[in-house]
Each structure stands twice: as structure tokens, then as C-alpha cells.
N, CA, C and O atoms as a DFTB+ gen file, in Angstrom:
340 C
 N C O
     1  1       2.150     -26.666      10.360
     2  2       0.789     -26.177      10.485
     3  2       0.428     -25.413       9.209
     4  3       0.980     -24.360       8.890
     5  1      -0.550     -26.020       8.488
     6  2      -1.537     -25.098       7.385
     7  2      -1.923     -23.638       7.936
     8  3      -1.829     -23.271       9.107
     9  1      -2.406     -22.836       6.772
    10  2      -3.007     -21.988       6.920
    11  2      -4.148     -22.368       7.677
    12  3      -4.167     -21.884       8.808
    13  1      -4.944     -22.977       7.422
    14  2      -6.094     -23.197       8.298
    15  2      -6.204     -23.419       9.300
    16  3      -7.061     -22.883      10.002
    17  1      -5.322     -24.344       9.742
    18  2      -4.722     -24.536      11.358
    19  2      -4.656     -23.689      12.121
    20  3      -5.190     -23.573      13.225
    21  1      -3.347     -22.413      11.042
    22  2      -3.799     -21.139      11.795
    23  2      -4.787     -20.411      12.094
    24  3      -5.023     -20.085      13.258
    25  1      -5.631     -19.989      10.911
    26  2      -6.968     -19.749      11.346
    27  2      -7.694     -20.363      12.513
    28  3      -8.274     -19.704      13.376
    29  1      -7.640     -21.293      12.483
    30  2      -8.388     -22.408      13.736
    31  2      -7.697     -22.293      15.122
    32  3      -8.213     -22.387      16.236
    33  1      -6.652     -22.109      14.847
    34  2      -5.797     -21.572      16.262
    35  2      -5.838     -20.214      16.563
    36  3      -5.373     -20.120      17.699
    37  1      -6.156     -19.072      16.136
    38  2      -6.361     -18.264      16.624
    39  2      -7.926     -17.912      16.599
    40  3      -8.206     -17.220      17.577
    41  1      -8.932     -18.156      15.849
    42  2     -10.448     -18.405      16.231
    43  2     -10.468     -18.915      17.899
    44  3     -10.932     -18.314      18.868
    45  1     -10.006     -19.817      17.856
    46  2     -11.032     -20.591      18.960
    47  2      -9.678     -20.862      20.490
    48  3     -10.026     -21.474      21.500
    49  1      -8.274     -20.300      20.340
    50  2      -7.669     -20.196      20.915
    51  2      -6.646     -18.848      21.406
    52  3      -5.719     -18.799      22.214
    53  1      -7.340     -17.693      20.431
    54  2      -6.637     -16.580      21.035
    55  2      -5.047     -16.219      20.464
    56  3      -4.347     -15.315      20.921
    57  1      -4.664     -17.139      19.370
    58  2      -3.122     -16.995      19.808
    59  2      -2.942     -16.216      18.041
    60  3      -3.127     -16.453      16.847
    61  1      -2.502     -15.284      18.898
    62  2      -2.205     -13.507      18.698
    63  2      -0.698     -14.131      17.466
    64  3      -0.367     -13.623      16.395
    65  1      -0.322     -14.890      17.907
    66  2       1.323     -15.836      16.885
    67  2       0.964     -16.273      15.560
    68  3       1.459     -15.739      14.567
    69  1      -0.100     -17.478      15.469
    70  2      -0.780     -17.648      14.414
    71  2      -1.597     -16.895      13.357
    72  3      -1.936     -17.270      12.234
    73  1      -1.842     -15.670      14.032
    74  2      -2.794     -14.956      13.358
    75  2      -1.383     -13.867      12.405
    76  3      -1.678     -13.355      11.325
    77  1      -0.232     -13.712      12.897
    78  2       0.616     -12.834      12.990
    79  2       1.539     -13.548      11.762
    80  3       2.284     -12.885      11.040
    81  1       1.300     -15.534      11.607
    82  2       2.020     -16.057      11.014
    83  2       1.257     -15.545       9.495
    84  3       1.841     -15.213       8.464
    85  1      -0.364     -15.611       9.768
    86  2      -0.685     -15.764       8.545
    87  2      -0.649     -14.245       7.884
    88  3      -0.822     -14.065       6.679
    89  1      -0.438     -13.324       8.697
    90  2      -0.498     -12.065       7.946
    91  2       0.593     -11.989       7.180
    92  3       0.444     -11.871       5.963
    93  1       2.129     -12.051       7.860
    94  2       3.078     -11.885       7.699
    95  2       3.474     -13.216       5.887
    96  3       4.424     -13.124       5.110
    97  1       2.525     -14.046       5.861
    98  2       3.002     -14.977       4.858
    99  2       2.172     -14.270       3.694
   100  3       2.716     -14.219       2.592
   101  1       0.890     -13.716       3.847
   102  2       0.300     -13.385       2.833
   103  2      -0.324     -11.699       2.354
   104  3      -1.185     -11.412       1.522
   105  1       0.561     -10.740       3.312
   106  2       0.281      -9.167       3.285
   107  2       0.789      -8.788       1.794
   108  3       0.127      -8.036       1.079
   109  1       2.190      -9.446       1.316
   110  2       2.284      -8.768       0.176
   111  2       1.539      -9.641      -0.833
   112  3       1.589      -9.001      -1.883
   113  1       1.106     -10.381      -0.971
   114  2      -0.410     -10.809      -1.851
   115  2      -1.635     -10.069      -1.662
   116  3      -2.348      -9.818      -2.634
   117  1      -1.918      -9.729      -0.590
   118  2      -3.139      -8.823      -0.449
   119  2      -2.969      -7.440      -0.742
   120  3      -3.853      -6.763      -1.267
   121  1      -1.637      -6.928      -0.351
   122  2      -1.631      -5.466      -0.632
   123  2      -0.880      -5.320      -2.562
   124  3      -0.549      -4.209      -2.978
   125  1      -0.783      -6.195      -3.182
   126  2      -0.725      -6.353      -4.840
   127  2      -1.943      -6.449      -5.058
   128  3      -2.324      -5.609      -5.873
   129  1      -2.997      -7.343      -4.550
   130  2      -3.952      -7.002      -5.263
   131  2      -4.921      -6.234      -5.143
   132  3      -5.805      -6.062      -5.982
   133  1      -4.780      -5.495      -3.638
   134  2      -5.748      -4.424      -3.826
   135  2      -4.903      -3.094      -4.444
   136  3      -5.525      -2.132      -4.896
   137  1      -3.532      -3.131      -4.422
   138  2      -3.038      -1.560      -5.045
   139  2      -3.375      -2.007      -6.722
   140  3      -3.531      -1.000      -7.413
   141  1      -3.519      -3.359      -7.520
   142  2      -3.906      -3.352      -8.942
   143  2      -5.537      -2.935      -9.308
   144  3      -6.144      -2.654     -10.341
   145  1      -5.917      -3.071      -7.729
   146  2      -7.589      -2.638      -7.788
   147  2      -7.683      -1.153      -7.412
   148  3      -8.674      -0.468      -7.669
   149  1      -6.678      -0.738      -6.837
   150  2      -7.068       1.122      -6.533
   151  2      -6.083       1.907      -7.165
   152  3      -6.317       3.037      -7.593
   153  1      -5.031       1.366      -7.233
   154  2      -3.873       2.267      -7.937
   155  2      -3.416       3.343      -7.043
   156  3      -2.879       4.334      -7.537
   157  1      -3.582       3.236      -5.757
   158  2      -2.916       4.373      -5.105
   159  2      -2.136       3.101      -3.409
   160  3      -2.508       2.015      -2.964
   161  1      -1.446       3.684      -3.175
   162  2      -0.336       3.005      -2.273
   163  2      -1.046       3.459      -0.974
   164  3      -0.984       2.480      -0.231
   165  1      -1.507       4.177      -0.517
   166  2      -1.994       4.742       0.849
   167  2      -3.730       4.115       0.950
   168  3      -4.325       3.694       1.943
   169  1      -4.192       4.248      -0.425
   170  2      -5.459       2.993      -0.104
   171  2      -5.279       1.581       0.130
   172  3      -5.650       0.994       1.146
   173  1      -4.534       0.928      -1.120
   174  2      -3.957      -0.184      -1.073
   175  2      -3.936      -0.778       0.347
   176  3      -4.455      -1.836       0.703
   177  1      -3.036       0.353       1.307
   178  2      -2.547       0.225       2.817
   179  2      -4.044       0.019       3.318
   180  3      -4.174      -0.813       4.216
   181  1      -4.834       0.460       3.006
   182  2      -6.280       0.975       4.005
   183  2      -6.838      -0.921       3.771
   184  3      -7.113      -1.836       4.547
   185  1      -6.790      -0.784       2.517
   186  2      -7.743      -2.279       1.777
   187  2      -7.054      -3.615       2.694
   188  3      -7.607      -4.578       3.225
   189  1      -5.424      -3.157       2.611
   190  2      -4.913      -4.573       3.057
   191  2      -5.159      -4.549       4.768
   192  3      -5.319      -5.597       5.392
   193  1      -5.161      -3.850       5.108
   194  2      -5.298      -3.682       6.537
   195  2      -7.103      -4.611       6.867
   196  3      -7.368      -5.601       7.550
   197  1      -7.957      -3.732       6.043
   198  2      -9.362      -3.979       6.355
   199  2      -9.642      -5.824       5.862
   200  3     -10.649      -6.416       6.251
   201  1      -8.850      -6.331       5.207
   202  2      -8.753      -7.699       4.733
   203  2      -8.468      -8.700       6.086
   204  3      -9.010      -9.756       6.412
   205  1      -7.306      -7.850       6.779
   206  2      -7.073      -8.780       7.654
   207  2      -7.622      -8.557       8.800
   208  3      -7.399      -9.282       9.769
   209  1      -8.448      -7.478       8.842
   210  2      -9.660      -7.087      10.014
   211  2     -10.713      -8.437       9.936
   212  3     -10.915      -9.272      10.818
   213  1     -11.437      -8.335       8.284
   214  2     -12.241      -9.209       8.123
   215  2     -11.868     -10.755       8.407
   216  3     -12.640     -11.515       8.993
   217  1     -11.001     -11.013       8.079
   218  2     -10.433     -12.387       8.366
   219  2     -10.199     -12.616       9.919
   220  3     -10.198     -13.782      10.314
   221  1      -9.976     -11.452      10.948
   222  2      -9.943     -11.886      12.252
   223  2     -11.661     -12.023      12.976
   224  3     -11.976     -12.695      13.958
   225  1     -12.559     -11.157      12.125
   226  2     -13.808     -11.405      12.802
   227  2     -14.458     -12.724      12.193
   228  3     -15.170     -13.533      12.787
   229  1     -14.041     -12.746      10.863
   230  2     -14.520     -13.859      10.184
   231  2     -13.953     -15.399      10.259
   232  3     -14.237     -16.190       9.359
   233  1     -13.383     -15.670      11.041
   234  2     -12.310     -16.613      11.842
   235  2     -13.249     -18.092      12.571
   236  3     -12.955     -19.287      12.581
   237  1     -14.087     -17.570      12.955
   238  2     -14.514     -18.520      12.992
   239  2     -15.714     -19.788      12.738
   240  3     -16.006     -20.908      13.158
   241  1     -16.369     -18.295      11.302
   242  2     -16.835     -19.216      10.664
   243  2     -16.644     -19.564       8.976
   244  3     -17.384     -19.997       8.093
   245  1     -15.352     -19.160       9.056
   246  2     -14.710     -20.261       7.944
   247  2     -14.538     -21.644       7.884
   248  3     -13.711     -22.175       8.625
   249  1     -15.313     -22.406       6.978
   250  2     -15.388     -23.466       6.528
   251  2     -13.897     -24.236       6.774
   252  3     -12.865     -23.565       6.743
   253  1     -13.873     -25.338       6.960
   254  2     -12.443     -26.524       7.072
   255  2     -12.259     -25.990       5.690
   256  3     -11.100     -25.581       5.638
   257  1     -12.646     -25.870       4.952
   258  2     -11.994     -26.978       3.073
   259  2     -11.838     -25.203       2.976
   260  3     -11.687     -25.148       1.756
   261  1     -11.785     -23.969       3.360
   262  2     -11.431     -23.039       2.777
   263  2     -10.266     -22.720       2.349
   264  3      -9.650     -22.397       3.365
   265  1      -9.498     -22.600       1.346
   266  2      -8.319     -21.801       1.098
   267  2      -8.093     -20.209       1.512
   268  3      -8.368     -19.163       0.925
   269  1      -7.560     -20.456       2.598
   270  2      -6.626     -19.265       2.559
   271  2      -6.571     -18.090       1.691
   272  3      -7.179     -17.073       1.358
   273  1      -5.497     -18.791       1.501
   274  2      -4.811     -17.504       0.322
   275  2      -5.731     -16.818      -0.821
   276  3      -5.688     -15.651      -1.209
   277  1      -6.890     -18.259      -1.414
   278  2      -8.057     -17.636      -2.326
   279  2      -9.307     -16.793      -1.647
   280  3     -10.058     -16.007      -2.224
   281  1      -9.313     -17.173      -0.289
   282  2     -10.297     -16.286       0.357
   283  2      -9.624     -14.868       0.412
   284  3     -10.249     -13.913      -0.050
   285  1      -8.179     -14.658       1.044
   286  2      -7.505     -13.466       1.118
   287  2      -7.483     -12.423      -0.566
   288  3      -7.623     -11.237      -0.866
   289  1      -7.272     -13.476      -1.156
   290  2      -7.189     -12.677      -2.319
   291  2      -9.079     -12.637      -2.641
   292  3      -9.328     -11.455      -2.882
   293  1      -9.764     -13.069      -2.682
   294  2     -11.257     -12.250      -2.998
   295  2     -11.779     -11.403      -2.385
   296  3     -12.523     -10.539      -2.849
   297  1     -11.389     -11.571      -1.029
   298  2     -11.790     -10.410      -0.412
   299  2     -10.765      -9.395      -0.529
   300  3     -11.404      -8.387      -0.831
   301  1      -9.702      -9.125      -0.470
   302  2      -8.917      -8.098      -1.344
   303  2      -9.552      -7.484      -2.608
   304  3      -9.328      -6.296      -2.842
   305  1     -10.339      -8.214      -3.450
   306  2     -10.709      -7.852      -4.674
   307  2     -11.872      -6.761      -4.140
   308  3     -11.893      -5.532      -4.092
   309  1     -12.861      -7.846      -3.751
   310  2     -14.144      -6.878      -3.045
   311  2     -13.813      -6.264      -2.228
   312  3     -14.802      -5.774      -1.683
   313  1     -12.472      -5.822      -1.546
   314  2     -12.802      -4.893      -0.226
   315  2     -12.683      -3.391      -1.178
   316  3     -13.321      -2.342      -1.093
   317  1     -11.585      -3.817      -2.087
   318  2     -10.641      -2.497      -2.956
   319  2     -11.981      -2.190      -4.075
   320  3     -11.957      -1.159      -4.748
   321  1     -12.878      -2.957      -4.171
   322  2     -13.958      -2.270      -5.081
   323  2     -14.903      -1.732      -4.747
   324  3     -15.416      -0.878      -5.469
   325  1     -15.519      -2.138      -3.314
   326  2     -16.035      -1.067      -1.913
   327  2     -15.714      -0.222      -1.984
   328  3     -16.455       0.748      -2.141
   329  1     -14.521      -0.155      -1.908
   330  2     -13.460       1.121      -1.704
   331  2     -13.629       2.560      -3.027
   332  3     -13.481       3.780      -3.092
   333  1     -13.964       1.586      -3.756
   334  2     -13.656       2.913      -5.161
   335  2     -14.961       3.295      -5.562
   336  3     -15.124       4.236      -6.338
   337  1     -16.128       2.486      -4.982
   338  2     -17.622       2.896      -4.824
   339  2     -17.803       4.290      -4.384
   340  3     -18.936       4.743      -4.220
């Protein structure tokens, strides 16, 4: 199963596993690039957390052809520059 699969399996089916697969494959990508965007380890924590908030509300209307990992990492970028606003 793709990333997207997962996404699609926990959107529209609830399952708490998939959503858990994709954090667990891509947290230390999200929390590198928001600690290179804030420089502090306890925001970093705040940014990567709020990434994968957005990605559970935003679940189900992500596009088929989306990447993953490039959506995780832009919104990492923009959450950590919110952040320093």
C-alpha cells in the first residue's frame, strides 16, 4: 500500500493503523524541516505535530496524483513560517 492508499484508508475508512503508518514513515522528515525553519526543538515539536493535524482534516480532499511526502514537506515549510510570524 502507497502513501496515498493510506491517506484514502483512513479518510474515508477510519483506520486509526494507516494514518499511524504514515506518520511513523515520515515524522522525522517533517520535524527536519520545520526545526531548519524555526531553529528551536520544542517548536519544531509544535510544527510537526500541527502538520499531521492538517493532513488528518485535510484527508479527504487530497487529490489521487498528490505526493505525500511533497505535500508533508510544504506544509511543514508553511506551517514553521506561520509559526515565526
Amino acid at each position: 500500500m502507497d502513501d496515498m492508499e493510506r491517506v484514502r484508508e483512513y479518510a474515508f475508512r477510519g483506520s486509526e493503523e494507516a494514518f499511524a503508518t504514515l506518520v511513523s514513515r515520515h515524522i522525522n522528515m517533517v520535524y527536519s524541516v520545520a526545526l531548519r525553519h524555526v531553529g528551536n526543538p520544542h517548536s519544531a515539536q509544535d510544527v510537526t505535530q500541527a502538520v499531521f493535524i492538517i493532513l488528518a482534516r485535510k484527508s479527504r480532499s487530497l487529490r489521487q496524483e498528490t505526493t505525500i511526502s511533497g505535500w508533508l514537506f510544504q506544509t511543514a515549510r508553511l506551517t514553521a513560517a506561520n509559526l515565526l510570524r
